[in-house]
C-alpha positions in Angstrom: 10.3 -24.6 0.5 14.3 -23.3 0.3 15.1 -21.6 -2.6 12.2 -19.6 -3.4 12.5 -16.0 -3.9 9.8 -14.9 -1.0 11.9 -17.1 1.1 14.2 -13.9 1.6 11.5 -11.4 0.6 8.1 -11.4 2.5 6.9 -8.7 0.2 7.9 -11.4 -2.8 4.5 -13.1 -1.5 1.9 -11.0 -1.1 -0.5 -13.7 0.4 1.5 -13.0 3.5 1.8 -9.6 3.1 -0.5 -7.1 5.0 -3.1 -5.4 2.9 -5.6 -2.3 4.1 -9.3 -3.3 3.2 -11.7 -0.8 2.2 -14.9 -2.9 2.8 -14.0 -3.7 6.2 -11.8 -0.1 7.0 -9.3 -2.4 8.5 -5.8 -4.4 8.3 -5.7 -7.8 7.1 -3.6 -9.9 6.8 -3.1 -12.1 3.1 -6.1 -12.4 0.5 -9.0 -12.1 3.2 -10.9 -10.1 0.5 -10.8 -9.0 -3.3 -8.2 -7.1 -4.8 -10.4 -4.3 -6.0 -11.3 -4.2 -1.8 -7.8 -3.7 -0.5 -5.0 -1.5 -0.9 -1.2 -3.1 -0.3 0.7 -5.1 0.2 2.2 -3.3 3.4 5.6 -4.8 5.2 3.9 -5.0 8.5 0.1 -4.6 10.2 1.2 -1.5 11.5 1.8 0.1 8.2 -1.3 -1.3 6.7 -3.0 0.4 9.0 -1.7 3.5 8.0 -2.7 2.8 4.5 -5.5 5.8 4.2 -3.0 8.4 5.8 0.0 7.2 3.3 -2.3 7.3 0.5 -3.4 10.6 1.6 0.4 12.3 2.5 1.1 11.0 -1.4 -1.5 12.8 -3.1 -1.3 15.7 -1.2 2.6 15.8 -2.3 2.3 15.0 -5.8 -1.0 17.6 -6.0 1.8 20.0 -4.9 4.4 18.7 -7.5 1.8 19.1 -10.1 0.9 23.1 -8.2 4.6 23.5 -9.0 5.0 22.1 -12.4 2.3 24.3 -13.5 3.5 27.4 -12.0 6.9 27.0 -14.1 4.9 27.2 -16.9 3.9 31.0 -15.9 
């Protein structure tokens, strides 16, 4: 269907989108399993299968925000 807005977005429709599942500890692509079950929606297969690491890399900067945030404080 023309027109649609995931027609020029692929992220616009996240039953196509790539989604990291925890239950299975792999990539999968659309709504293979529950929301609760998967993280996403990635662009590609390759990035959903870096979903733990991203995850990971984010907490690990924003831990160091917060490190920061609270030293100002001092």
């Amino acid at each position: 269907m023309r027109g649609r807005a995931w027609d020029a977005d692929p992220m616009a429709a996240p039953e196509s989108g790539w989604y990291y599942c925890l239950k299975h500890n792999r990539a999968e692509q659309g709504f293979e399993c529950r929301a609760q079950d998967r993280m996403g929606p990635y662009p590609d297969e390759a990035t959903a299968k870096r979903a733990l690491e991203i995850a990971r890399e984010r907490t690990e900067r924003e831990d160091a925000r917060d490190r920061a945030w609270r030293d100002e404080d001092d």
